[in-house]
C-alpha positions in Angstrom: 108.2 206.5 -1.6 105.1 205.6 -3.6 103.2 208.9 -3.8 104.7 212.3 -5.3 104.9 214.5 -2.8 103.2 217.4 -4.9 100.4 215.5 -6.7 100.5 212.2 -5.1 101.4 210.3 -8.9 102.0 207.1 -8.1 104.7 206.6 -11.4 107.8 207.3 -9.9 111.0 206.9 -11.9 114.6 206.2 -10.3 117.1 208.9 -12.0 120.0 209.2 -9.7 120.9 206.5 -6.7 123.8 207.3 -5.0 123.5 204.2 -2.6 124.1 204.8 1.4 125.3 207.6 2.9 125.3 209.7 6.2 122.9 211.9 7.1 123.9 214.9 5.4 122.6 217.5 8.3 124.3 215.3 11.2 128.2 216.5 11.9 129.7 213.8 14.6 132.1 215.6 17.4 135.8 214.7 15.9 136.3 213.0 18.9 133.8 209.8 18.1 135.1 207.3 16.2 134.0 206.3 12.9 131.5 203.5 13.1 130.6 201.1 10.2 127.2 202.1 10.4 127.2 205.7 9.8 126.7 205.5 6.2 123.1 203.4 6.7 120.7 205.9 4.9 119.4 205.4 1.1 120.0 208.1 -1.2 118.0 208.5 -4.0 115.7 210.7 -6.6 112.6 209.8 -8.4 110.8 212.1 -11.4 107.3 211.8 -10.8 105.5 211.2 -14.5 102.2 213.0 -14.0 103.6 216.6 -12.2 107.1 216.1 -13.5 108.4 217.3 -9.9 112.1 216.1 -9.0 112.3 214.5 -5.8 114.1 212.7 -2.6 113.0 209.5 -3.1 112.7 208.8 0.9 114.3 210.3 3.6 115.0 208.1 7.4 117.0 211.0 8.9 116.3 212.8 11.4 116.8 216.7 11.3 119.9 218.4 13.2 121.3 220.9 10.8 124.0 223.2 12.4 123.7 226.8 11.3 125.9 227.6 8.6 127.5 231.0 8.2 125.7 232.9 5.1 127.9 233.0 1.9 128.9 236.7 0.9 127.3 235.8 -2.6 124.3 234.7 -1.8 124.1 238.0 0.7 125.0 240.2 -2.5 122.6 238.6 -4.3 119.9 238.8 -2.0 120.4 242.7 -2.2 120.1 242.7 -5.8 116.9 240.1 -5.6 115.7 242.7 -3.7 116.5 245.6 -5.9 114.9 244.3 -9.0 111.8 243.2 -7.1 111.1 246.6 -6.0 112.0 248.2 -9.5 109.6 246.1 -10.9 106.7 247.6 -8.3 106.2 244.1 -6.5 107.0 245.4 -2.9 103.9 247.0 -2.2 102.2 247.2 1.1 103.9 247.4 4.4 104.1 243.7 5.6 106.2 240.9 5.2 106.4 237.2 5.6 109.6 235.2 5.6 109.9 231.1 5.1 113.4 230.4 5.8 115.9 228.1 5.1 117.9 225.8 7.5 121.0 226.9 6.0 120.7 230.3 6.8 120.7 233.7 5.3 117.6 236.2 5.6 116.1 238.6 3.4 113.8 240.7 6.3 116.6 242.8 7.2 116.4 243.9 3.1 112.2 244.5 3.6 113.2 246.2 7.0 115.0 248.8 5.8 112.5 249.5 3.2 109.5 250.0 5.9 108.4 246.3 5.7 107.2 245.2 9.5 107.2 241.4 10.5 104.0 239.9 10.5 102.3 236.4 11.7 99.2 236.7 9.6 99.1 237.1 5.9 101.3 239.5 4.6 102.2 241.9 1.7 105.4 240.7 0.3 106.0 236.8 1.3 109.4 235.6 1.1 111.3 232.0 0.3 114.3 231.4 -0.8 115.5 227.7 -1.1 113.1 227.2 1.8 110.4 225.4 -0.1 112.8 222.2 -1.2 113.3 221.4 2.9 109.0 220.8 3.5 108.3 217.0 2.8 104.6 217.9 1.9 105.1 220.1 -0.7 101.3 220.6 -1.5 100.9 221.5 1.8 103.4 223.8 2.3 102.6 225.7 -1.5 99.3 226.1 0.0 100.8 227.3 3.3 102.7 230.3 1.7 99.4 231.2 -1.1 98.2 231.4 2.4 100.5 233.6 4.1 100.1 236.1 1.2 98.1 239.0 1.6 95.4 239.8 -1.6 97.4 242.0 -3.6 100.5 241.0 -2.2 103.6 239.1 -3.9 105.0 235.7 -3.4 108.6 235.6 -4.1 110.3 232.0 -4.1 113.5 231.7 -5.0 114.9 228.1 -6.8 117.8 226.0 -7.9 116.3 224.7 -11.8 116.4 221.2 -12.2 117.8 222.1 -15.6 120.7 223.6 -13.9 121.5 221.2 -11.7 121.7 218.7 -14.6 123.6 220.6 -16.8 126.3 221.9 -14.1 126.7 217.9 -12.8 125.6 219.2 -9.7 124.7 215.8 -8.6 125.6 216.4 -4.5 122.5 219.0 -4.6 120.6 215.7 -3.7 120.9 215.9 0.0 118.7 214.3 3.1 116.2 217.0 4.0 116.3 218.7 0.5 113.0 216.7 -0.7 112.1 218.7 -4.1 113.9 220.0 -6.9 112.1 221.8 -9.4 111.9 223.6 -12.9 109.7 226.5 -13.0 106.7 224.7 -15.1 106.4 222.1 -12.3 106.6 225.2 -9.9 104.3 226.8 -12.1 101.1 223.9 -11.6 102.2 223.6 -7.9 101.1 227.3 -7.8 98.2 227.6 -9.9 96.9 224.4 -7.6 97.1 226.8 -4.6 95.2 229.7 -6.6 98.3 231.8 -7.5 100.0 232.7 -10.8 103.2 232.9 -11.6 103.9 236.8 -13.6 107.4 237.3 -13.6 110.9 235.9 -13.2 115.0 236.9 -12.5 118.1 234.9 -13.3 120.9 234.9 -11.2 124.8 233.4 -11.5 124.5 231.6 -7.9 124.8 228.0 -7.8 125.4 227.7 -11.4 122.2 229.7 -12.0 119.1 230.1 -9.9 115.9 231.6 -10.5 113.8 234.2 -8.4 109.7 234.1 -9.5 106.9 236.5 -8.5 103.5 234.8 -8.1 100.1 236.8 -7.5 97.0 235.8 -6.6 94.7 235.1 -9.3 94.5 234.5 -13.0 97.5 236.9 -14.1 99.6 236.8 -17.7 103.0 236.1 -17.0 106.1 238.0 -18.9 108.1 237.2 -21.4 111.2 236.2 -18.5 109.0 233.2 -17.6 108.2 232.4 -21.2 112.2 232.6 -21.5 112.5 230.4 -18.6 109.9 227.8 -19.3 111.8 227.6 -22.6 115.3 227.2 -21.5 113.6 224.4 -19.0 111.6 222.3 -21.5 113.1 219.1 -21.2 113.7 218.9 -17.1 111.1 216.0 -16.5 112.6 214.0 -18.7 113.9 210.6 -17.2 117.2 210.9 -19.8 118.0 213.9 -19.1 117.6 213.9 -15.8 119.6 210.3 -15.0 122.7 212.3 -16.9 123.4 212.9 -13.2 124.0 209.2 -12.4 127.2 209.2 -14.8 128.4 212.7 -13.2 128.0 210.9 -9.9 130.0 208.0 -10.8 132.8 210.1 -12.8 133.2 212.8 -10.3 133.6 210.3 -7.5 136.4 208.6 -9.3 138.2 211.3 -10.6 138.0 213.4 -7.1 139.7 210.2 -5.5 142.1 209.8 -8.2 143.2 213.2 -7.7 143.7 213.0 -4.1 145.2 210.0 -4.3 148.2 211.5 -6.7 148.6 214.6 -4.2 149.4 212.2 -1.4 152.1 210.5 -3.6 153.0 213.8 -4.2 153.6 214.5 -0.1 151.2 217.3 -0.8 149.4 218.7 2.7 146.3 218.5 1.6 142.7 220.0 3.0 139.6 221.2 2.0 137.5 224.5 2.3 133.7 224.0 2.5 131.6 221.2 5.1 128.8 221.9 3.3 126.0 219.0 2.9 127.0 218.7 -0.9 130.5 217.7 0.5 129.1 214.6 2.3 128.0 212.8 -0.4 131.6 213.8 -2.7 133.4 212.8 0.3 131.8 209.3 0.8 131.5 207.9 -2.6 135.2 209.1 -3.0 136.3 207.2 0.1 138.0 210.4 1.5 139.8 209.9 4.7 142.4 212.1 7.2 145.0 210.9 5.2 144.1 212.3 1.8 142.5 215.8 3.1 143.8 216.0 6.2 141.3 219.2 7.9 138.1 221.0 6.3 137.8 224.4 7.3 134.6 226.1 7.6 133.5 229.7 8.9 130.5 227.9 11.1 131.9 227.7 14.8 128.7 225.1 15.2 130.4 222.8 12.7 134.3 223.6 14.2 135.3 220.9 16.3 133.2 217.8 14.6 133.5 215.8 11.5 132.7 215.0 8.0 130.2 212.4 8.4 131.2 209.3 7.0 134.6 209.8 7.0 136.9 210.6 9.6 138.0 214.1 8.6 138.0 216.9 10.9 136.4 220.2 10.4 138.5 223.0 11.7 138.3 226.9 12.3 140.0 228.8 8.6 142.6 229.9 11.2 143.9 226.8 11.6 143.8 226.6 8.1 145.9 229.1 7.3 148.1 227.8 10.0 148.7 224.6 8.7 150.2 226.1 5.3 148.4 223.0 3.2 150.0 223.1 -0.1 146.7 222.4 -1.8 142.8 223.4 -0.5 140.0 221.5 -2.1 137.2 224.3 -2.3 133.9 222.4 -2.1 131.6 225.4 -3.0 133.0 227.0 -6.3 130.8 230.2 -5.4 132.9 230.8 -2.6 136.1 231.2 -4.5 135.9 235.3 -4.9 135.2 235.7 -1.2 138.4 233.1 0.2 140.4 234.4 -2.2 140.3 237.8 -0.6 139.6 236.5 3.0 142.6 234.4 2.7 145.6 235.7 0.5 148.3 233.4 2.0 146.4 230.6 0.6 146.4 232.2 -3.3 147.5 229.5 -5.7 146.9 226.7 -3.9 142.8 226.7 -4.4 141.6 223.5 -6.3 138.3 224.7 -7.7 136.1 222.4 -10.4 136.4 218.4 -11.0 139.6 216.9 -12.2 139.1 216.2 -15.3 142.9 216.0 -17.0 144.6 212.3 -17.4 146.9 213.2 -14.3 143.8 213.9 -11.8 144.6 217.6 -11.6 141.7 220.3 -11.2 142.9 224.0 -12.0 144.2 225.4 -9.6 143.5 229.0 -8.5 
């Protein structure tokens, strides 16, 4: 890349490189073999110096994401996004807007049961959450939604902070097709570019912490939540801080293998819950293959049936799961733990949620 994608700043700086891997939207049918080539595409982010914006530092893949099946927590908190939006008199009007994500999940049904109608023009209330991160012209595709808000209506976008992402190691949030990651001061001059102001902001546990922001059209004052936030940021274009990732990377990579490694001595029957796109990366810097996890369950029928990319692990319905009694299941999303624990009690105690981090390679189990 030699142009930010939001301002077009030429001084890019390299703060996490985690070589070549798969693309992480492409899930091979289980029946094609592994070929040497899979893992062919560079994997990178850059922090741009002028706009401070976090970013994929290029991207060769082509897009093919499979639907994913929406996450009871990010459901829940949808509802409660929605809640406090409205307490705060932001859903006004009677239209509303909607810029997806890939991965699924919608809030309209929320707007819809509070009298907000679809519509294809600008609209009251416009809605994105973690949709913004999947444009590759970000500029464009602020100005796009300052577009597709009414005058007087709200902007809602919804974010995983940079900062969070940093401090959580959540290093396998870089992903092909995810080409921004921000912190709300970059978000802040990305809006203000496309005439809107940012006037208030929510915190919420998902992901490790995520933010929801209001933006208006306008010169407005924001709240003392986005002073808090801006605060709690300072620091998140910071090359240093930033390339703490790099080490996580390395660590986690090592330690997951380690860990797997010892269960196998063990003659534990082990899998994995989760083929989400932040388990491609784990999986292929770790060098996991069939006979270290031997399945990964997942709730999406469109990813049942195929295979971790890069590796030669099959992803298989939770039935089977629970069928194959594993002795240990590598959960891949921590934020699903509440809702397989409940979905699943034959598999209680034998959930491997958080890096292994102990001498012995052993996460806690749950």
């Amino acid at each position: 890349m030699s142009a930010c994608l939001a301002c077009g700043g030429a001084a890019l700086t390299r703060v996490l490189d985690l070589g070549r891997m798969p693309a992480a939207d492409h899930f091979p049918p289980a029946s094609e073999p592994l070929r040497p080539d899979e893992a062919a595409h560079p994997l990178a982010m850059v922090l741009c110096a002028a706009c401070g914006l976090a970013q994929l530092a290029a991207d060769d893949t082509e897009t093919a994401e499979p639907r994913g099946v929406e996450p009871r927590a990010l459901r829940e908190q949808a509802a409660e996004a929605v809640e406090m939006a409205a307490a705060a008199g932001l859903l006004r009007g009677r239209t509303v807007r909607e810029f997806g994500s890939p991965h699924g999940g919608s809030w309209l049904g929320l707007l819809a049961a509070r009298g907000f109608a679809p519509a294809t023009g600008p609209a009251d209330v416009v809605l994105d959450c973690f949709g913004l991160m999947h444009e590759r012209d970000q500029r464009a595709a602020v100005a796009e939604r300052a577009a597709a808000t009414a005058p007087g209506g709200v902007l809602l976008v919804q974010y995983h902070p940079v900062h969070t992402i940093v401090a959580g190691e959540q290093w396998n949030a870089l992903r092909h097709g995810h080409f921004a990651y921000y912190s709300l001061a970059v978000l802040r001059g990305m809006l203000d570019a496309a005439g809107m102001s940012v006037v208030t902001a929510w915190d919420f546990g998902l992901y490790g912490g995520t933010v929801l922001i209001a933006a208006v059209h306008g010169p407005a004052e924001p709240d003392a939540a986005v002073r808090r936030v801006l605060a709690r940021e300072a620091g998140s274009a910071d090359p240093a801080f930033v390339g703490r990732l790099q080490r996580a990377a390395d660590r986690q990579s090592e330690n997951l293998r380690a860990a797997l490694e010892l269960e196998a001595a063990r003659g534990s029957r082990m899998y994995a819950y989760g083929a989400a796109s932040r388990a491609v990366a784990l999986f292929c810097r770790a060098g996991v293959r069939r006979e270290l996890v031997a399945g990964v369950a997942d709730a999406s029928p469109a990813k049942q049936g195929r295979r971790m990319p890069g590796t030669d692990v099959p992803i298989i319905a939770p039935a089977e799961l629970v069928a194959a009694r594993p002795d240990r299941v590598l959960l891949t999303v921590p934020d699903l733990l509440a809702e397989v624990s409940e979905r699943y009690p034959e598999l209680t105690g034998r959930w491997l949620a958080g890096e292994p981090a102990t001498s012995n390679g052993e996460p806690p189990i749950r």
